[in-house]
C-alpha positions as CSV (number, residue, x, y, z in Angstrom):
1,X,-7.4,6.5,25.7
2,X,-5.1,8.2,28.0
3,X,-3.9,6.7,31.5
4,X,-4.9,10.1,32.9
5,X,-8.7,9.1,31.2
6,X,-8.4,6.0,32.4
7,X,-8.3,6.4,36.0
8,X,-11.6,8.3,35.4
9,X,-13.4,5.2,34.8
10,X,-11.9,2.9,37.3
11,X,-12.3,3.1,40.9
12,X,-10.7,2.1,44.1
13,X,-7.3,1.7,42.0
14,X,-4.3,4.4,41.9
15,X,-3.5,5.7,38.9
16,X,-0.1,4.3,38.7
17,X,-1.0,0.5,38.9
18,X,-4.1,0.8,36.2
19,X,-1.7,2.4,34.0
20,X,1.1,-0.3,34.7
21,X,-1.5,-3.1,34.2
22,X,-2.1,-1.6,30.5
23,X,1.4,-0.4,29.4
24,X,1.8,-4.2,30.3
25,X,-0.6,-5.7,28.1
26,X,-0.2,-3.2,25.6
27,X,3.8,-4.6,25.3
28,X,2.0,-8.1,25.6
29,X,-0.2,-7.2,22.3
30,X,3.2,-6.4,20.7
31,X,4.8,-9.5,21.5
32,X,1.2,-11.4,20.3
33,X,1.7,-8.9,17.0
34,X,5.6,-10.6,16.5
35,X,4.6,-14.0,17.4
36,X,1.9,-14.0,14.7
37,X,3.7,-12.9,12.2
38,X,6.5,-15.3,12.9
39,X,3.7,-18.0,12.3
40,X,2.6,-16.5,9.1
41,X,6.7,-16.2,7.9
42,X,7.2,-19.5,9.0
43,X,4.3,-21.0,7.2
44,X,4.9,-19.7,4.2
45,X,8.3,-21.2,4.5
46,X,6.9,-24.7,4.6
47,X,4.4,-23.7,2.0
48,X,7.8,-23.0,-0.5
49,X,9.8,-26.2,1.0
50,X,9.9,-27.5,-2.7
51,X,10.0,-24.4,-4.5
52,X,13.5,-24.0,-6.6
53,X,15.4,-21.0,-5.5
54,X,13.5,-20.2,-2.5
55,X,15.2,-18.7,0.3
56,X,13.7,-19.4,3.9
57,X,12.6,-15.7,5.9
58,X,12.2,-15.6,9.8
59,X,11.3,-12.2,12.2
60,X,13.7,-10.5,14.2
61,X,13.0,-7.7,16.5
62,X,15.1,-4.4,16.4
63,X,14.6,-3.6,19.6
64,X,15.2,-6.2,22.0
65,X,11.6,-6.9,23.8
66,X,13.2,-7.9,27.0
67,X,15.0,-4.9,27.3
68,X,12.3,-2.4,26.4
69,X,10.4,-4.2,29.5
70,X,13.2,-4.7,31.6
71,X,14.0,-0.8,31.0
72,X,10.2,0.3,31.9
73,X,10.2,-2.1,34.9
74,X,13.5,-0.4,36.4
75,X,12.6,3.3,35.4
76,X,8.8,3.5,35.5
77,X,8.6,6.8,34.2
78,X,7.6,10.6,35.8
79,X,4.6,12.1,37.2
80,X,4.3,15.2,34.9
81,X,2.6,17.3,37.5
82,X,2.8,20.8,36.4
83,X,2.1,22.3,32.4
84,X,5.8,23.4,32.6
85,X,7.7,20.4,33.4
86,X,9.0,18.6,30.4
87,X,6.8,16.0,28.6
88,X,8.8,12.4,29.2
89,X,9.6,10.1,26.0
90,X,8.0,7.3,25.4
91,X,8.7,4.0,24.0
92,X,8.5,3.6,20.2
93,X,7.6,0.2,20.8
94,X,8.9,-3.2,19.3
95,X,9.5,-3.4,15.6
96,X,9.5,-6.9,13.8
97,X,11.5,-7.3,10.8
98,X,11.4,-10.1,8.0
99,X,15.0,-11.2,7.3
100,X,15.3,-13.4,4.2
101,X,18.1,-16.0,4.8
102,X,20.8,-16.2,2.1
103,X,23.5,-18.1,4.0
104,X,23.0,-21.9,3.2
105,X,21.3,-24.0,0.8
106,X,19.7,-27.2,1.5
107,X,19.3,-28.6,-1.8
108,X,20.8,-28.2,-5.4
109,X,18.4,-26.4,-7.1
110,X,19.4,-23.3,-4.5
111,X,16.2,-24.0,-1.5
112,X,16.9,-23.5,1.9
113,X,13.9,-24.7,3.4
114,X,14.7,-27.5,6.2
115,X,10.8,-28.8,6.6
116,X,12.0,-30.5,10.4
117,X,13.5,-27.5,11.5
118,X,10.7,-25.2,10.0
119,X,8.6,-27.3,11.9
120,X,10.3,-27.1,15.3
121,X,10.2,-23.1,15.0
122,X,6.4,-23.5,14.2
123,X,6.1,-25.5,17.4
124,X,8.2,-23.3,19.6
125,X,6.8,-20.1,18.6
126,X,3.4,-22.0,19.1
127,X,4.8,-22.3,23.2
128,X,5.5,-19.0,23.2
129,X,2.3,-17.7,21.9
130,X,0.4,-19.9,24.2
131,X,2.4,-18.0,27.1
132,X,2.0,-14.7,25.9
133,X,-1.8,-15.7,26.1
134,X,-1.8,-16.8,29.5
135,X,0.1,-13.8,30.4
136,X,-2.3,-11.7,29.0
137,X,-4.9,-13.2,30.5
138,X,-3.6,-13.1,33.9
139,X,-3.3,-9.4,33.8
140,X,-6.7,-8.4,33.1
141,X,-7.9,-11.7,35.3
142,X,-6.1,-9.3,38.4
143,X,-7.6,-6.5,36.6
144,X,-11.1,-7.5,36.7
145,X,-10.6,-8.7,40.3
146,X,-9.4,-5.0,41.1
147,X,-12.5,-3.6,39.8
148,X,-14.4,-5.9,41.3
149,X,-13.4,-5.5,44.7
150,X,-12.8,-9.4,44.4
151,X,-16.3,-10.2,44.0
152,X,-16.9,-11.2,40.7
């Protein structure tokens, strides 16, 4: 659905913060998209801690998360508001990437799985999905509020 359809269906809210509010969440969802699959990655690490010649993998992003929001927050984008004007780009999103590590070893037989440390990741990218939950939650919270005129 379209911002433009959006509006459509809520009322009492311009245009411009509805379709903030969901960009928003929608680069929230992305994050939540990365932080599970860092889970997954990282589990199956600790699955293969004792597997011979098994070579650790984490996620990294290829574009930068915090700059693809920090670039949105400072240019918000253009009102399109004639056929004619040009249509503005929009963001490709964030892309997550599974990076095998083949720099150390921890053990002889060629492993490179570190069970504490993969635990620590699993624990810390645990926080950060819990705060990506809550700041999802927030958003639509105000969102609902909106809509509901604070009633509800």
């Amino acid at each position: 659905m379209d911002c433009s359809e959006m509006t459509s269906l809520v009322i009492n809210i311009s245009s411009k913060g509805v379709c903030f509010v969901f960009k928003t969440v929608d680069h929230l969802q992305q994050a939540l998209s990365g932080a599970v699959q860092r889970h997954t990655v990282l589990s199956n690490n600790l699955a293969n801690a004792n597997t011979p010649g098994f070579k650790r993998s984490d996620v990294h992003i290829t574009s930068s998360f915090a700059d693809e929001y920090r670039s949105k927050l400072q240019r918000p984008g253009a009102l399109r508001t004639h056929p004619k004007h040009l249509n503005f780009r929009r963001s490709a999103g964030v892309n997550w990437r599974v990076v095998q590590d083949n720099t150390t070893a921890m053990r002889n037989d060629g492993n490179n799985v570190d069970p504490d440390r993969e635990m620590a990741l699993v624990a810390e990218n645990q926080l950060y999905y819990q705060a990506l939950v809550e700041a999802v939650s927030r958003k639509l919270s105000s969102l609902r509020s909106a809509i509901t005129e604070g009633r509800g």
